[in-house]
FIGU-462817 format. One line per field, with one value per residue (C-alpha): residue in one letter; x, y, z. Coordinates in Angstrom, 2 decimals. Example, Ala and Ser with C-alpha at 12.3 -4.5 7.8 and 13.67 -1.06 7.14 Angstrom:
residu	(A:S);
px	(12.30:13.67);
py	(-4.50:-1.06);
pz	(7.80:7.14);
This chain:
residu	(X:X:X:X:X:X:X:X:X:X:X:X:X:X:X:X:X:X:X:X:X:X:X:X:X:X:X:X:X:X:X:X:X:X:X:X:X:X:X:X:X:X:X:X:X:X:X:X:X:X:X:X:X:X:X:X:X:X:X:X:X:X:X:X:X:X:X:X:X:X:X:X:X:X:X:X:X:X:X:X:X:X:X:X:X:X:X:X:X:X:X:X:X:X:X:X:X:X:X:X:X:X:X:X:X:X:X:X:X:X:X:X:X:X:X:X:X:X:X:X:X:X:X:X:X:X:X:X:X:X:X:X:X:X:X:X:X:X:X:X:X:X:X:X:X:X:X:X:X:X:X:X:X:X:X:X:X:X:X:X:X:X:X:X:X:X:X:X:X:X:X:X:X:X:X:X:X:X:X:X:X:X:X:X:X:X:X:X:X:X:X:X:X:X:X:X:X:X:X:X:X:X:X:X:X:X:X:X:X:X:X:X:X:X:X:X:X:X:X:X:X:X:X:X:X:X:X:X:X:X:X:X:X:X:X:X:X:X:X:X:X:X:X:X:X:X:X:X:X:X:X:X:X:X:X:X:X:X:X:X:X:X:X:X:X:X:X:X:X:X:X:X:X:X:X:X:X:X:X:X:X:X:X:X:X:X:X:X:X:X:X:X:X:X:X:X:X:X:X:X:X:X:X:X:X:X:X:X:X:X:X:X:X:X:X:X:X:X:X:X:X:X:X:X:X:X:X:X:X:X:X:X:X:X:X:X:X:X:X:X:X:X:X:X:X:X:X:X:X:X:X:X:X:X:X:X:X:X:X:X:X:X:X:X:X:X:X:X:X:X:X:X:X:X:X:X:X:X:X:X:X:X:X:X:X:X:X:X:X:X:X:X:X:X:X:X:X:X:X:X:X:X:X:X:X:X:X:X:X:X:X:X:X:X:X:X:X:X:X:X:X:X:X:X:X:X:X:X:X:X:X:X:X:X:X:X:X:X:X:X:X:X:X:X:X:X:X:X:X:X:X:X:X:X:X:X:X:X:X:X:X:X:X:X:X:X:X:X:X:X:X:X:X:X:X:X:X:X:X:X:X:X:X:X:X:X:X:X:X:X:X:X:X:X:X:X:X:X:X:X:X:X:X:X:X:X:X:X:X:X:X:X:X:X:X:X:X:X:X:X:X:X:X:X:X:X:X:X:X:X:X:X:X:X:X:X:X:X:X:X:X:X:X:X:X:X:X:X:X:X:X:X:X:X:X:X:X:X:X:X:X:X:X:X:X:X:X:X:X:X:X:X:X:X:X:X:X:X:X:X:X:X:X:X:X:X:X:X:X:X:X:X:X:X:X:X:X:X:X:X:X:X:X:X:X:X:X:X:X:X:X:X:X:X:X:X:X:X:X:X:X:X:X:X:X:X:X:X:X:X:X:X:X:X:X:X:X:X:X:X:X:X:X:X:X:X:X:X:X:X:X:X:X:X:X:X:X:X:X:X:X:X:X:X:X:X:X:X:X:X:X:X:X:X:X:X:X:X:X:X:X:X:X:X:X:X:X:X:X:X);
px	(51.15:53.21:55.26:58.35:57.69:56.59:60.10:60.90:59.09:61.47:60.29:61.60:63.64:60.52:57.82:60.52:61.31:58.06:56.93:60.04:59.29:55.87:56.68:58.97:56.34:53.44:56.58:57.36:53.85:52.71:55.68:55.54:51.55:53.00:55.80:53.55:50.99:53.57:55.06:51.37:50.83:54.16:55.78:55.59:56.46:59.38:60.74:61.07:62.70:65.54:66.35:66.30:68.69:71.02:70.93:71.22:74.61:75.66:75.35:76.87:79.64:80.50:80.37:82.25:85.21:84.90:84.24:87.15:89.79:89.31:89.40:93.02:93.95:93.20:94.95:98.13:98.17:97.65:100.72:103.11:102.25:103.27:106.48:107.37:106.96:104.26:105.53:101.93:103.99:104.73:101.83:103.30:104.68:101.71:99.15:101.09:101.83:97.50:96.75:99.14:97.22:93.96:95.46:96.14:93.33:89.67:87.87:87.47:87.14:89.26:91.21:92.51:94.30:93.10:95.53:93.81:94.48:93.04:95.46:95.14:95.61:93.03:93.06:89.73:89.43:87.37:84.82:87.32:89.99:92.34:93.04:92.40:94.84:93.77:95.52:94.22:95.66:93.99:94.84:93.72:90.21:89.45:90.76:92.58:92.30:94.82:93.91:95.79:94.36:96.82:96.17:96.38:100.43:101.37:100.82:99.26:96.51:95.94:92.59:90.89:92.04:89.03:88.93:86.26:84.53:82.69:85.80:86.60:87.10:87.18:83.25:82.91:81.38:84.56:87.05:84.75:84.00:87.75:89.02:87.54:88.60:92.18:90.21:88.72:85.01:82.44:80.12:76.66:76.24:76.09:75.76:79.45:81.04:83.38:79.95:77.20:76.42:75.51:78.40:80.31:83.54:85.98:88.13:90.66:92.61:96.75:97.40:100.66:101.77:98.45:96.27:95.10:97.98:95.53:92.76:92.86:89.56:88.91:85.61:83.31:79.86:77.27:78.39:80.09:76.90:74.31:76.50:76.14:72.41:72.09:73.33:71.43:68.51:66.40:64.79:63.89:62.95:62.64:65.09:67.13:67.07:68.55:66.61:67.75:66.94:65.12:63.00:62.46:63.61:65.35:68.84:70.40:68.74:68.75:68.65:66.57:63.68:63.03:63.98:60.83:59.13:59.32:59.76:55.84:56.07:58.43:56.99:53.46:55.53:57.09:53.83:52.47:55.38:53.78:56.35:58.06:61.25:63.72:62.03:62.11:64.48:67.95:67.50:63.93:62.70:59.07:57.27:54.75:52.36:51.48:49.38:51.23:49.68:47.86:50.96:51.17:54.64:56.23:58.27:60.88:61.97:65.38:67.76:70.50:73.60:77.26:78.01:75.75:75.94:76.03:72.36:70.05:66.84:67.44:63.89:63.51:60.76:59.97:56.86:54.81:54.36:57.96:58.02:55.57:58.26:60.32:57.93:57.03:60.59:60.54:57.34:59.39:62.00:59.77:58.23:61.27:62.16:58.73:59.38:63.04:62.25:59.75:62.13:64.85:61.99:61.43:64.74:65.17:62.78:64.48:67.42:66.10:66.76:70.64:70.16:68.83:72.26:74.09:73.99:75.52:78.45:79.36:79.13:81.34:83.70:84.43:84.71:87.37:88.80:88.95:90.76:93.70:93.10:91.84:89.13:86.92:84.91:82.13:78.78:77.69:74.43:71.22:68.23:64.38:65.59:65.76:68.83:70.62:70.11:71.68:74.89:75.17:74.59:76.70:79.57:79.18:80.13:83.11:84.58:84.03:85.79:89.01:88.92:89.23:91.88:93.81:94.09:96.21:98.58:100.90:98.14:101.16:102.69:99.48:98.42:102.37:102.10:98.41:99.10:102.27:100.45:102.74:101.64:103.36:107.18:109.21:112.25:113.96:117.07:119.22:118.35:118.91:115.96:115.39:114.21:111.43:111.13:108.69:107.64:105.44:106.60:105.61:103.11:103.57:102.29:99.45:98.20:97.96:95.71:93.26:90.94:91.65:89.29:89.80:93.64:92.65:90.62:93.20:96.03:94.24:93.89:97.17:98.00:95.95:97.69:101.31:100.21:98.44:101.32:104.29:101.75:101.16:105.48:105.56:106.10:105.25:104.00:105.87:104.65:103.09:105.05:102.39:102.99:106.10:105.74:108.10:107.94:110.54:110.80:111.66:110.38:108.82:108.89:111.78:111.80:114.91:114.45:113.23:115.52:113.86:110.42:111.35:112.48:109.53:106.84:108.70:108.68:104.93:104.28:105.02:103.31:99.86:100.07:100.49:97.44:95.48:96.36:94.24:91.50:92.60:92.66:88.98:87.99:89.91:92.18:96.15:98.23:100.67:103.71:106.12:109.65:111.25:114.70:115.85:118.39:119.43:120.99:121.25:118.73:117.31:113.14:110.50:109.00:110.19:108.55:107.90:106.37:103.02:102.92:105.01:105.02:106.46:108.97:112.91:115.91:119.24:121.12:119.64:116.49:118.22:120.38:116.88:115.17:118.23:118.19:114.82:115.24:118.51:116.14:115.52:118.98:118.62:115.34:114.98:111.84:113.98:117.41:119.00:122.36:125.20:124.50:120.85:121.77:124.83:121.81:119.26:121.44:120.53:116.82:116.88:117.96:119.91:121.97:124.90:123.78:126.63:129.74:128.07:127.94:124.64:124.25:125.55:128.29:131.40:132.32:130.76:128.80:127.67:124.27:121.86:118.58:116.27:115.04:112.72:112.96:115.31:113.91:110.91:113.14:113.16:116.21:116.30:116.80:119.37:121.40:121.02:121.76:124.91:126.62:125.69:128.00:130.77:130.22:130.47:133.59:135.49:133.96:135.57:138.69:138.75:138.26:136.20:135.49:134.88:132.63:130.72:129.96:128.70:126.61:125.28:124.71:123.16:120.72:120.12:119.04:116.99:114.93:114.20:117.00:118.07:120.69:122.70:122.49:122.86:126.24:127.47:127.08:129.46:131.84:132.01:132.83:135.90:136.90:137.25:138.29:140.05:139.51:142.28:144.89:143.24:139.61:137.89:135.12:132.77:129.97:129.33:125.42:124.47:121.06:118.56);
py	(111.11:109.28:106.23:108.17:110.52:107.41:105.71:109.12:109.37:109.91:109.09:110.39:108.10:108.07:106.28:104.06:102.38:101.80:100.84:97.91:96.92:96.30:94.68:92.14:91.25:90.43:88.48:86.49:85.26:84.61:82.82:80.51:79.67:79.20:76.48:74.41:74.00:73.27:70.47:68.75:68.79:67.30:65.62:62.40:63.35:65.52:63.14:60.11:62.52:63.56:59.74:59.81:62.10:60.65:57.09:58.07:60.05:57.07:55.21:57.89:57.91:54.55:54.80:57.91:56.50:53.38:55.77:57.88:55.35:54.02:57.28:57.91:54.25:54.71:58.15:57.19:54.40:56.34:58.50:55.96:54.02:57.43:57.70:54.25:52.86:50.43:47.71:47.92:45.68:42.83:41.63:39.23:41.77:43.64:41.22:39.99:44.02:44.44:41.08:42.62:45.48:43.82:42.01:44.70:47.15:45.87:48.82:47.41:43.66:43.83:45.48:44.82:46.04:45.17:45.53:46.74:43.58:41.40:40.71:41.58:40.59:41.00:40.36:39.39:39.02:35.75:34.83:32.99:35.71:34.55:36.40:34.86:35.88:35.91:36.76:36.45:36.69:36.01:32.04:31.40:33.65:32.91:33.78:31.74:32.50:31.35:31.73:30.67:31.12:32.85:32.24:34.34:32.63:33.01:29.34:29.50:26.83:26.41:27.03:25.59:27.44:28.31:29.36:30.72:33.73:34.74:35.68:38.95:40.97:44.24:43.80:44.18:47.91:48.90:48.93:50.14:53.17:53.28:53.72:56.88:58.58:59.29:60.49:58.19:57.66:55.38:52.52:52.51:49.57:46.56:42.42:41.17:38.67:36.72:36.34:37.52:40.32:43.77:46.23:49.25:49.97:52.67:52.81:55.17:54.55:55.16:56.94:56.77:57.93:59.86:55.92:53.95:51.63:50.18:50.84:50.03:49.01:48.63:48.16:46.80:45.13:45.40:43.08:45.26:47.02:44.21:43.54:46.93:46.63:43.70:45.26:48.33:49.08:52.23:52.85:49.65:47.72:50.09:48.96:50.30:48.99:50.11:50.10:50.80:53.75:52.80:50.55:50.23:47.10:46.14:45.33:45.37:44.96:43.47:39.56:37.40:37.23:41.12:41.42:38.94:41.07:44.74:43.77:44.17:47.65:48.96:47.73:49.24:52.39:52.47:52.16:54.87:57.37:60.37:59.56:57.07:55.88:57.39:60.69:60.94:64.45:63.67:64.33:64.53:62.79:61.23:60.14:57.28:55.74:51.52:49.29:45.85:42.63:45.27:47.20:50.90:51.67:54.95:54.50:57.22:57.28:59.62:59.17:59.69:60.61:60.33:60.32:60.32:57.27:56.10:56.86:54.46:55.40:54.61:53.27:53.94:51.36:52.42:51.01:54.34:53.33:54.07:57.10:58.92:58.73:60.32:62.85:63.61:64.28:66.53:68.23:68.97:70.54:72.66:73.97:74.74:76.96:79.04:79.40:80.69:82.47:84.40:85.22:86.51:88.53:90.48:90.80:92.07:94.62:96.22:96.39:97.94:101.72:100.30:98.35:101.39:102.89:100.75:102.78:105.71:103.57:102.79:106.34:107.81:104.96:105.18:109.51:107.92:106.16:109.73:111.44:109.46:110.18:106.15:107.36:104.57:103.90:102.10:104.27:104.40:103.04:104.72:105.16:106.70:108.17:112.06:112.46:109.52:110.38:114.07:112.92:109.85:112.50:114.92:112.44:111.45:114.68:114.73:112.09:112.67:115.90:114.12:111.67:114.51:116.19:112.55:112.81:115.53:114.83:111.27:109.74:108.09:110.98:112.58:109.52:109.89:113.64:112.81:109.84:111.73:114.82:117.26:119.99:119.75:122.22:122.98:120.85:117.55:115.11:112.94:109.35:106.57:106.41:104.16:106.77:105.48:107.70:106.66:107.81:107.20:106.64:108.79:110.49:113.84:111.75:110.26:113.64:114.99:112.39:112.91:115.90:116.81:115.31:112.19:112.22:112.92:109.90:107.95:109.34:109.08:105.07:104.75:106.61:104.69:100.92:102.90:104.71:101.56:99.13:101.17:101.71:97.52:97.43:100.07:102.94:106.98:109.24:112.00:113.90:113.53:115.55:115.12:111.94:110.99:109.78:110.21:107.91:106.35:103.75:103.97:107.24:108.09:104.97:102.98:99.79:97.47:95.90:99.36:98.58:95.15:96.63:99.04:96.66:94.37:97.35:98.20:94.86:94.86:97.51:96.53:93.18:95.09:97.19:94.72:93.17:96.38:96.95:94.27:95.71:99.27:98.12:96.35:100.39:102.04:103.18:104.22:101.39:103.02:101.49:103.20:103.52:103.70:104.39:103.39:104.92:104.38:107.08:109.93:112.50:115.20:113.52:116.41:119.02:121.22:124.75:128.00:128.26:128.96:126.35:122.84:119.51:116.35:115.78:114.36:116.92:115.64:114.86:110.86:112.49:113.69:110.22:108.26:110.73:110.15:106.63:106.75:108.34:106.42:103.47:105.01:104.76:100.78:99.66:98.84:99.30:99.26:100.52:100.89:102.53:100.18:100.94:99.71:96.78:96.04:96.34:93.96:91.64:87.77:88.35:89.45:88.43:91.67:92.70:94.86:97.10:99.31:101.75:105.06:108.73:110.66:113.67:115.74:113.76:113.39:110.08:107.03:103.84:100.83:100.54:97.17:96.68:94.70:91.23:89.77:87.87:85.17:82.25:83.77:84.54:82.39:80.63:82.12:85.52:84.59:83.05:86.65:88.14:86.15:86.27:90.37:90.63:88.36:90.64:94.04:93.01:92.30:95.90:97.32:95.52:96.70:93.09:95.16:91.92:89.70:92.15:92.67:88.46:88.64:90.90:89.95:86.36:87.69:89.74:86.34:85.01:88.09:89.39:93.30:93.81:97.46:97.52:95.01:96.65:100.04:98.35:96.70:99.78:101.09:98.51:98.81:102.25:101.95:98.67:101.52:104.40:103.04:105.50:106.75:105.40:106.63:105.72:103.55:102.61:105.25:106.41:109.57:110.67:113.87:113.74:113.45);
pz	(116.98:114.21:114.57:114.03:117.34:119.04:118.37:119.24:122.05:125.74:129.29:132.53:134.57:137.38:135.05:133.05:137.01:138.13:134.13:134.35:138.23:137.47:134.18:136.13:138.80:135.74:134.18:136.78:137.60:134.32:133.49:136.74:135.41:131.58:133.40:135.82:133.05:130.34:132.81:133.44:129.61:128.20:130.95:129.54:125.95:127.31:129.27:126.63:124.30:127.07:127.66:123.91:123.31:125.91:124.81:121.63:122.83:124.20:121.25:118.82:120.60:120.64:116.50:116.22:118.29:115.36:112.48:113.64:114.26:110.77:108.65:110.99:110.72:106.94:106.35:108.50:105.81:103.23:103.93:104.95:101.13:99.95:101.43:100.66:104.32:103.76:101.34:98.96:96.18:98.48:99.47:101.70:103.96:103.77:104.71:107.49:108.55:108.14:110.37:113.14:113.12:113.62:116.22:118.66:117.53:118.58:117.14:113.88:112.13:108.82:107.48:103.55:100.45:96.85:94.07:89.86:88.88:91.71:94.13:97.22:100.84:104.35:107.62:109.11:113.68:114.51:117.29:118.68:119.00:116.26:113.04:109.47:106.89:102.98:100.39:96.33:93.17:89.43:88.16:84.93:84.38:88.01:91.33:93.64:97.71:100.26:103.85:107.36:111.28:113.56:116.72:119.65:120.43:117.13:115.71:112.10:111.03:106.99:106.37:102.99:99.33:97.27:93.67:91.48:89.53:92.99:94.89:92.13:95.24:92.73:92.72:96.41:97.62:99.14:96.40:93.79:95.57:97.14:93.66:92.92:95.96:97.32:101.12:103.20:102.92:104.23:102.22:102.96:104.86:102.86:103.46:104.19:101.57:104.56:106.93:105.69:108.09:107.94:108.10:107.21:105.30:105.22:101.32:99.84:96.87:96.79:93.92:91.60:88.77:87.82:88.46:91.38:92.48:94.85:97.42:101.44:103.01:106.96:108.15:111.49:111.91:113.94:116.87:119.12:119.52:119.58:122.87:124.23:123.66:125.41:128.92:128.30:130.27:130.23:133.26:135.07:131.76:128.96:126.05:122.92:119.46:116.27:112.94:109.40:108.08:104.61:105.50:109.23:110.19:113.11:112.66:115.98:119.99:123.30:124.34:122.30:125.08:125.13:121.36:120.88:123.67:122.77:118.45:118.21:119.82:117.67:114.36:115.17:116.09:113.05:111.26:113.04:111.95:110.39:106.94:105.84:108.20:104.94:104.94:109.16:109.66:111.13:115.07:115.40:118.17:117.09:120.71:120.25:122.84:121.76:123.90:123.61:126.04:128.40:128.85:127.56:126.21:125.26:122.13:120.78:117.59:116.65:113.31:113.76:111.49:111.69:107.92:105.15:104.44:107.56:108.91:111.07:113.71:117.26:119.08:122.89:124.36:127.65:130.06:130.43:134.37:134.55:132.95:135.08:137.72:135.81:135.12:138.66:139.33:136.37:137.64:141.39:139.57:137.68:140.15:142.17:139.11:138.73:142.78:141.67:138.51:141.19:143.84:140.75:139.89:143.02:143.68:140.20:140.90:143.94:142.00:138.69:139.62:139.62:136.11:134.35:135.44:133.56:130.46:132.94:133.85:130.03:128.87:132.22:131.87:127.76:128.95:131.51:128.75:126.24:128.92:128.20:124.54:123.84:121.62:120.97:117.68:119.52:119.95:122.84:124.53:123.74:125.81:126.04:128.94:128.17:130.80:129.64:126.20:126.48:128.27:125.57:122.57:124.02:124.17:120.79:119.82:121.81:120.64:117.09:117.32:119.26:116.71:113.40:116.01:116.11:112.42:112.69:115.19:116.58:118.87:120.95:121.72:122.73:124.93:126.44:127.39:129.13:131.03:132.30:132.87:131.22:128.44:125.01:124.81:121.96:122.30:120.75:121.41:119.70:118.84:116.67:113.98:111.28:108.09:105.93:102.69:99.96:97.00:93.99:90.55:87.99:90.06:87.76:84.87:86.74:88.26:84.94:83.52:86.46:87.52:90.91:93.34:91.32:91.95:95.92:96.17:94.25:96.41:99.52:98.97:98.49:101.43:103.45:102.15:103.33:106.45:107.99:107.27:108.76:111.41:112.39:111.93:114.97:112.73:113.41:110.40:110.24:107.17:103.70:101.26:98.13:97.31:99.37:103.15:105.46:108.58:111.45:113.62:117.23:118.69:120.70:121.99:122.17:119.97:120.20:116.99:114.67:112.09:110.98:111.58:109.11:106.65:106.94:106.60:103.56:102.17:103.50:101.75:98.33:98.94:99.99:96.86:94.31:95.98:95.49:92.30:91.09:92.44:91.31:87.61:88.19:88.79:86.70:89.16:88.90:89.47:92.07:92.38:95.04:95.70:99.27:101.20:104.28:106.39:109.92:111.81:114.42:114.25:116.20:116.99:119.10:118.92:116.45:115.36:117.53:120.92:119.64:116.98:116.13:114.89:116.58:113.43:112.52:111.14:110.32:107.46:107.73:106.98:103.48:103.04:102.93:100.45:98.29:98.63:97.52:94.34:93.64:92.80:89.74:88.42:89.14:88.33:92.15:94.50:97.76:98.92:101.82:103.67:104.67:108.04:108.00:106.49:108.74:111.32:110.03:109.22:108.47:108.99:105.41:102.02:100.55:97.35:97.22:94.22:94.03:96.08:95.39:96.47:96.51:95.48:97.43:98.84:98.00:100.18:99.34:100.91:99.74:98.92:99.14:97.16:100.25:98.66:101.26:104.27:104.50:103.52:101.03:98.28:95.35:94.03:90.80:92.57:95.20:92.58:90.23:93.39:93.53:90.29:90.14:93.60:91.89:89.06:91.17:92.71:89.98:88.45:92.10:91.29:87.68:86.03:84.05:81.11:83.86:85.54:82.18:81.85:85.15:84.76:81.45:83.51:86.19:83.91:82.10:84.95:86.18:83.63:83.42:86.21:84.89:88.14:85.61:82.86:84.00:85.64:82.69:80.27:83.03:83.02:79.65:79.27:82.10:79.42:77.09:78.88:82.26:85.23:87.22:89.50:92.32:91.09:94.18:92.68:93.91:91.27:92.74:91.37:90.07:90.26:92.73);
């Protein structure tokens, strides 16, 4: 037997049961055995790296919340020097603005703004609760620093002025590295110039003028968590300690008596790493057993990393007497689930024959589903069942015979007649429709160029760009007429608001097509570019055709009006027109121009006619205000100010490149100049072509 007939290969529903039943049961046992032995063999190791993990949460919280204030505290800065709202040129103000701020806001220590050329101002919190204020500025080659206390009422304490090369403040981590970014970001940590201790920094730059016009710095020590270390205990007398990450040593732990306990333990730890403490893998957790004065410890080693630059190891020293109670506890609960894991498994097997129905209930349920016409494009389940696997082909099939009968027909309206149980009739009534009509320029000249299942593929992408936007704007294809689609909007179900969905899928639609086009030139493609009417109006929407055979489609003379208006863009260079009435509709939701008072053909009474711009507020100035002086222009041309009519139209196609409606209207006011119309001429242009 090949592989391919054993992949192939179908069993009957009687020996796939008792195959999965037994299956369970071997499953179940074995994996109760793999459990209880995995417990006895790593209890201890597993349980040091769970208190691990958790302590280090603990502690990586407590950083993020300070790493997170700062970069907000920072940007918030950032923005308001932007604006203008922090006073970055008046130091003064500034410094005392930064030492309020440290004041009420414990989460970090300083907090200070460094000017190009040296001056600068900080705010640094003291042991004893007040806030020291400094402020520099260059004196001669040097520097000079002023500083005053402020204590915690307010009353201000001169504290000693120092001057020197050493206090360039430029030269300090913070600002250099500040001043090449305008986001915050974090120093690695790095000795303290005020005290001496390790400690981190925060630094963006404010930018102006294309240069640095002067970097904020905020930043915290170590402290805050040398105090949470001190009141943490791990077990009954396991402790934490952090270490840095290059070299190993400690840099922050409990109370001086267990630091000088438990610092042994973790250096011989550290020794015994299997790399070097830089090249340990961010969230590892390295257990290590040490014998220290007769006791035997369990040390865990994790490094951790909130920023890159920002990286440190977290030791766990725990008495290995106190772990194994830990580990017994552990050991219950594993065995409590191997005991579970077995009773899920027997129950599982008296409930299998009802499991391997499952892929029964998916394949009758998505049939449920097809008998309201919801014809899903999700295969469904397969199986080595042979009965399962006959039903599941067979409704394949189906489906994928509904689905090329969908193609030809309005799925809605289908979906409509099932869920109301009624069988398709020849008949139709009167509604108001919004008309889409669209059609492709030059499409004669592009067929010729192109052999003819070339032209189909090319056509049918296009298609597919139209059909699926007037489809997401709640529109109904009603017919491809070569090239040209015709579509409407609000039947057969009733949308209140089909007259702006019409407008924005036509809008839509020339915004998806210039997209496409790029990738139609990449391949050689036509570049179609489409022209579309809208009309809004009272038609006659059904079923329309002979008893025997029809199509759900729109007659009426609207259908005609938004063909016209269609190929009326030709005469002025426009992509979109629409009737009075639509427009009327749609209103203020839109951005519109009043091209001209015209008749198509085949009508002797005329309308006004708008090109559709965009949505209101998406047009662009330089448009609007074309659109403007061409409507000054047109009603001077309707009140035969024929001169004025031609400057404004001559302005407006100044300001509108390529805009043929302007020209095309100015050629016309020119010939009235010459040869005035009528008496009874009311400005109707009444077409002659289509």
């Amino acid at each position: 037997m090949t592989r391919a007939d054993r992949n192939n290969r179908r069993y009957s529903l009687r020996i796939t049961l008792s195959t999965i039943i037994i299956g369970l049961l071997i499953f179940s046992m074995g994996g109760t055995v793999v459990i209880i032995l995995t417990i006895r063999t790593r209890s201890l190791d597993m349980t040091s790296r769970v208190i691990q993990k958790e302590v280090s949460q603990h502690i990586a919280t407590k950083l993020q919340d300070r790493f997170g204030q700062a970069e907000d505290t920072l940007k918030e800065y950032l923005r308001l020097a932007k604006r203008g709202l922090v006073p970055i040129d008046d130091l003064f103000v500034l410094s005392e603005h930064l030492a309020a701020r440290i004041r009420y806001d414990t989460r970090y220590e300083w907090f200070g703004f460094l000017l190009p050329d040296g001056r600068g101002c900080s705010a640094i919190r003291r042991e004893d609760g007040s806030v020291a204020l400094f402020r520099t500025r260059p004196a001669g080659g040097t520097f000079e620093v002023t500083a005053e206390a402020i204590d915690e009422d307010g009353r201000r304490t001169v504290l000693e002025t120092s001057s020197g090369e050493g206090t360039d403040f430029r030269e300090t981590p913070w600002f250099m590295l500040g001043a090449k970014h305008t986001e915050p970001v974090w120093t690695k940590r790095y000795v303290r110039a005020y005290d001496g201790a390790y400690g981190w920094a925060c630094t963006a730059s404010v930018q102006r003028e294309g240069g640095v016009a002067g970097v904020f710095g905020m930043g915290f020590g170590l402290a805050f968590l040398e105090d949470y270390l001190k009141d943490l205990y791990v077990a009954k007398t396991g402790r934490a300690f952090l270490l840095n990450r290059l070299t190993g040593d400690i840099v922050a732990g409990p109370a001086a008596e267990d630091r000088s306990r438990l610092s042994p333990v973790v250096e011989k730890a550290v020794a015994l790493l299997p790399q070097q403490p830089q090249d340990v893998h961010v969230g590892k957790t390295h257990s290590i057993s040490i014998s220290q004065g007769g006791i035997d410890y369990v040390v865990a080693l994790e490094v951790q990393e909130l920023r890159r630059e920002t990286a440190w190891i977290n030791a766990l020293v725990i008495p290995e007497t106190e772990i194994v109670g830990f580990a017994s506890r552990y050991l219950v609960i594993g065995l409590s689930a191997t005991g579970g894991l077995f009773l899920v498994g027997l129950i599982l097997a008296g409930r299998i024959s009802k499991r391997v129905a499952a892929p029964l209930r998916i394949i009758s349920a998505d049939l449920e589903r097809v008998g309201g016409f919801d014809i899903s494009e999700q295969s469904l389940p397969t199986s080595r069942i042979d009965e399962i696997a006959i039903v599941a082909d067979s409704a394949e099939r189906m489906k994928a015979s509904l689905r090329s009968f969908s193609r030809y027909v309005p799925t809605e309206l289908v979906r409509d007649l099932l869920r109301e149980g009624q069988e398709a009739r020849l008949g139709g009534k009167t509604r108001s429709l919004t008309l889409f009509f669209s059609d492709v320029e030059g499409f004669t000249t592009i067929s010729e160029r192109m052999t003819p299942q070339s032209l189909v593929d090319a056509l049918g992408e296009y298609l597919d760009v139209v059909t699926g936007v007037v489809g997401q704007c709640h529109g109904v294809i009603d017919k491809y007429i070569g090239d040209g689609i015709l579509a409407f909007f609000n039947a057969p179900h009733d949308d209140p608001d089909h007259v702006s969905h019409a407008c924005l899928s036509a809008l839509r639609v020339q915004e998806a097509l210039e997209s496409k086009r790029v990738e139609w030139e990449a391949a050689g493609m036509p570049l179609f570019h489409t022209r579309i009417g809208l009309h809004t109006d009272d038609v006659v929407v059904g079923n329309i055709g002979t008893p025997e055979r029809f199509s759900y489609t729109v007659i009426g003379d609207g259908v005609n009006l938004s063909a016209r208006l269609e190929s009326l863009n030709k005469a002025y260079g426009t992509w979109i027109l629409v009737s009075d009435n639509t427009q009327n509709i749609a209103g203020n939701r839109f951005e519109w121009r009043r091209i001209d008072l015209t008749a198509v053909k085949g009508r002797q009474t005329g309308e006004s006619v708008y090109e559709l711009l965009g949505e209101s507020g998406k047009v662009t100035d330089d448009i609007l205000r074309a659109r403007d002086r061409y409507e000054a222009a047109l009603e001077a041309y309707l009140n035969r100010r024929f001169e004025e009519a031609i400057r404004g139209f001559e302005e407006a196609a100044q300001i509108r490149e390529k805009d043929k409606a302007s020209v095309t209207m100015r050629k016309r006011a020119e010939m009235y100049l010459k040869s005035p119309p009528s008496k009874d001429w009311d400005g109707v242009f009444v077409h002659t072509e289509k």
